[in-house]
C-alpha positions as a printed NumPy array, in Angstrom:
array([[ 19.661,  -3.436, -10.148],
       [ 21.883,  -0.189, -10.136],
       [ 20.546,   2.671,  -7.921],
       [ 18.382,   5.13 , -10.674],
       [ 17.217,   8.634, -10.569],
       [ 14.967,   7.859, -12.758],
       [ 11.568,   7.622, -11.29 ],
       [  9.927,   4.596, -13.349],
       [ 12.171,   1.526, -14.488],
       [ 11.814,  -0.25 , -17.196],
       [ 11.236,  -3.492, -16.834],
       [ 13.933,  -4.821, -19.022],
       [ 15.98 ,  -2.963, -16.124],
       [ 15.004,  -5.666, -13.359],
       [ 17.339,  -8.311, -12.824],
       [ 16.839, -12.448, -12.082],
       [ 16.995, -11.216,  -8.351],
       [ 14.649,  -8.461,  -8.326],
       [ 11.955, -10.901, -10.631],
       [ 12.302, -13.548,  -8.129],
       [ 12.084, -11.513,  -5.062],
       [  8.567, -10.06 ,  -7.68 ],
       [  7.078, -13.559,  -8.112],
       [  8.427, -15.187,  -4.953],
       [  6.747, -13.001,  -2.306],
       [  2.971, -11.511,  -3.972],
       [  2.208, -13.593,  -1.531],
       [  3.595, -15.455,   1.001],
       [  4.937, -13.095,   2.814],
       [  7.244, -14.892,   5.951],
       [  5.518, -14.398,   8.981],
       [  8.327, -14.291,  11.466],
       [ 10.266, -12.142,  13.458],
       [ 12.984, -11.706,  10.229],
       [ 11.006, -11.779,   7.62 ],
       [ 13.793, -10.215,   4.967],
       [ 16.051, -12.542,   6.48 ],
       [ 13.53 , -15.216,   5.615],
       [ 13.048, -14.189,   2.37 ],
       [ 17.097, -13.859,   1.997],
       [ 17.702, -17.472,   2.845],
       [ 15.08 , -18.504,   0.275],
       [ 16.049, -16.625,  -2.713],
       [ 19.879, -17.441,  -1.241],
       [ 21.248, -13.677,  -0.741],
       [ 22.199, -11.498,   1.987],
       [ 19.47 ,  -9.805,   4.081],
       [ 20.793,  -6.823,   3.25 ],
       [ 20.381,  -7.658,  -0.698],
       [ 16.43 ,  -8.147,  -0.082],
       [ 16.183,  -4.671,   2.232],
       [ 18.167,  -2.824,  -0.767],
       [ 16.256,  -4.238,  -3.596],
       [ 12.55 ,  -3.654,  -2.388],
       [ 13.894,  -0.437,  -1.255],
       [ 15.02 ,   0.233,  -4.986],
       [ 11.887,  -0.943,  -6.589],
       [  9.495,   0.835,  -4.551],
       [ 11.646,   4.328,  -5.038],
       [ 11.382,   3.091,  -8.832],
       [  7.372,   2.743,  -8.389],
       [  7.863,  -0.918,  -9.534],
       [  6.425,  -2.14 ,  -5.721],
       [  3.934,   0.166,  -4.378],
       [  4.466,  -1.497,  -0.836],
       [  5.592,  -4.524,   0.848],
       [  3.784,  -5.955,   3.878],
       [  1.527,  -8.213,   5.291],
       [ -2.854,  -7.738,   4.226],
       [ -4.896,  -8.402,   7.179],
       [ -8.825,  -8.67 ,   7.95 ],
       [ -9.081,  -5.51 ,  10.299],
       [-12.005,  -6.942,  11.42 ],
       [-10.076,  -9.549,  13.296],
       [ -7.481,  -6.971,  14.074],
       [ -9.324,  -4.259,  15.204],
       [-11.785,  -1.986,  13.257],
       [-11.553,  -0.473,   9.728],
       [-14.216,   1.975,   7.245],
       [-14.265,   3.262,   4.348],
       [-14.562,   6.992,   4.476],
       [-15.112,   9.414,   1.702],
       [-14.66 ,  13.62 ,   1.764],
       [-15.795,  15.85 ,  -0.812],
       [-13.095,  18.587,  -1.443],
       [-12.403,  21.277,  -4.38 ],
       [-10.168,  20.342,  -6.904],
       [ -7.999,  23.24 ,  -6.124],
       [ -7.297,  21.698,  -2.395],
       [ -7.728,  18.057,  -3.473],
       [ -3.849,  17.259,  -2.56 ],
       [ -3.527,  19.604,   0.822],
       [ -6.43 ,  17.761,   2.236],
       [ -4.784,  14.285,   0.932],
       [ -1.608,  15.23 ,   2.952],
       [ -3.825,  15.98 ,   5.685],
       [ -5.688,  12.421,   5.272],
       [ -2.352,  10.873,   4.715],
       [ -0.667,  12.512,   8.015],
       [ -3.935,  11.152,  10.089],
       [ -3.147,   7.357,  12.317],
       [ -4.412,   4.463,  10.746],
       [ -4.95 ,   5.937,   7.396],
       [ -4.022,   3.617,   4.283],
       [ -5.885,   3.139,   0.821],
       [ -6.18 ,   7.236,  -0.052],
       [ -7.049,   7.769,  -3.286],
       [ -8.901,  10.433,  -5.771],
       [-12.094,   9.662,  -7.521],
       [-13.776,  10.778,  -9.953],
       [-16.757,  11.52 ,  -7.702],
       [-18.534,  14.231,  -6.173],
       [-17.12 ,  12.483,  -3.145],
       [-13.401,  13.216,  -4.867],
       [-10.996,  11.401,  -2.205],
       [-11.417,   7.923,  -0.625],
       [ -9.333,   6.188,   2.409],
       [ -9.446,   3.629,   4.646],
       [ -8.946,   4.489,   8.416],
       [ -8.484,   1.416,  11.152],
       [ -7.999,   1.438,  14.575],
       [ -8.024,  -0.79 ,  17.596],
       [-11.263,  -1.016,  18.09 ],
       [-14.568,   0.945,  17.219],
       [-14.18 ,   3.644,  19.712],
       [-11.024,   5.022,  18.963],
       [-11.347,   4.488,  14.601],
       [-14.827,   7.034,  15.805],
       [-12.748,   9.334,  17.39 ],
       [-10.148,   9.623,  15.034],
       [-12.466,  10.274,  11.881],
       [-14.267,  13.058,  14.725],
       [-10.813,  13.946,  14.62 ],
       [-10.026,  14.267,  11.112],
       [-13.541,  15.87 ,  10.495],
       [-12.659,  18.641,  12.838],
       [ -9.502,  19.286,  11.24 ],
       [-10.568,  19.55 ,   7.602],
       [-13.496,  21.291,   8.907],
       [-15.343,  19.087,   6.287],
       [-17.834,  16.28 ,   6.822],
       [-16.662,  12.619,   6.143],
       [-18.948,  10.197,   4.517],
       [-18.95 ,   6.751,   6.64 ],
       [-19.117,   3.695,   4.73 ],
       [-18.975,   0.338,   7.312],
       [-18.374,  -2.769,   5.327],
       [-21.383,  -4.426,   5.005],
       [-19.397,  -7.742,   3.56 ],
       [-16.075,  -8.611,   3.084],
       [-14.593,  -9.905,  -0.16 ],
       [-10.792, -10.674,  -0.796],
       [ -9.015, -10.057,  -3.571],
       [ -6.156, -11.915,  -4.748],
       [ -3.678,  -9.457,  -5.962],
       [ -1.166, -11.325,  -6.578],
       [ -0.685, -12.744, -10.638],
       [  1.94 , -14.567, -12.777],
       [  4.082, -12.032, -14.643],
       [  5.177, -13.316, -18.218],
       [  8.773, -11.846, -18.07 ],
       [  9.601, -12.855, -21.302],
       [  6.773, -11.59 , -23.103],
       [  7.752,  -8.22 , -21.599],
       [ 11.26 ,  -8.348, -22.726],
       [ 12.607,  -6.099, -25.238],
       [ 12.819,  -8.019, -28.851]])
């Protein structure tokens, strides 16, 4: 795949490498100390190829991330937070969210409780005093939602590259 300034690629503009790399590693992510390296020696190209590529297609919004999914509540401590904002200040108080430790999952809703994130930490004390924290700087009060019960959801799917190719 050739470096684009375009923001979305096509998908007719992915190659064999960047599918396989695609379908290959939705899941299964090598959990080692190298894991593009890993990844490399499976797929049979450089390191350096892997690094570039999911580089390229997350600039190109084709990846939204690569990395591991973990139960936080084996790792530490996660919640589900909610903050009711104006529309007007809706994205300041996102970057604000986003710019906060242990912050992932931020997203807008169509709610009266407009933005939603997911904050974790190393353990219960400190996620508490980081959302105190976060509280005190949006001078806005967050809406705590513990997880009651966990579900997972497989994310990962079979792509039909061919039915997606242009005729």
């Amino acid at each position: 795949m050739s470096p684009s300034s375009a923001r979305y690629l096509p998908m007719a503009e992915l190659d064999a490498l960047d599918r396989r790399l695609i379908d290959a590693f939705q899941r299964d992510l090598p959990l080692c100390p190298r894991p593009f390296a890993a990844m490399a020696e499976r797929l049979g190209v450089s390191e350096a190829q892997v690094v570039q590529r999911l580089q390229a297609l997350q600039r190109c919004e084709v990846l939204s991330r690569v990395g591991p999914v973990f139960d936080h509540a084996r790792a530490g401590a996660s919640l589900l937070a909610a903050v009711s904002v104006p529309e007007a200040e809706r994205d300041a108080v996102a970057a604000a969210i986003n710019r906060s430790p242990g912050v992932n999952h931020n997203y807008a809703r169509e709610h009266r409780y407009n933005l939603w994130f997911v904050m974790t930490a190393a353990d219960e004390v400190q996620l508490e005093a980081r959302l105190e924290a976060l509280e005190e700087e949006l001078g806005r009060p967050l809406l705590r939602l513990p997880m009651v019960e966990g579900y997972h959801i497989d994310l990962g799917f079979p792509i039909p590259w061919a039915e997606l190719e242009a005729p």
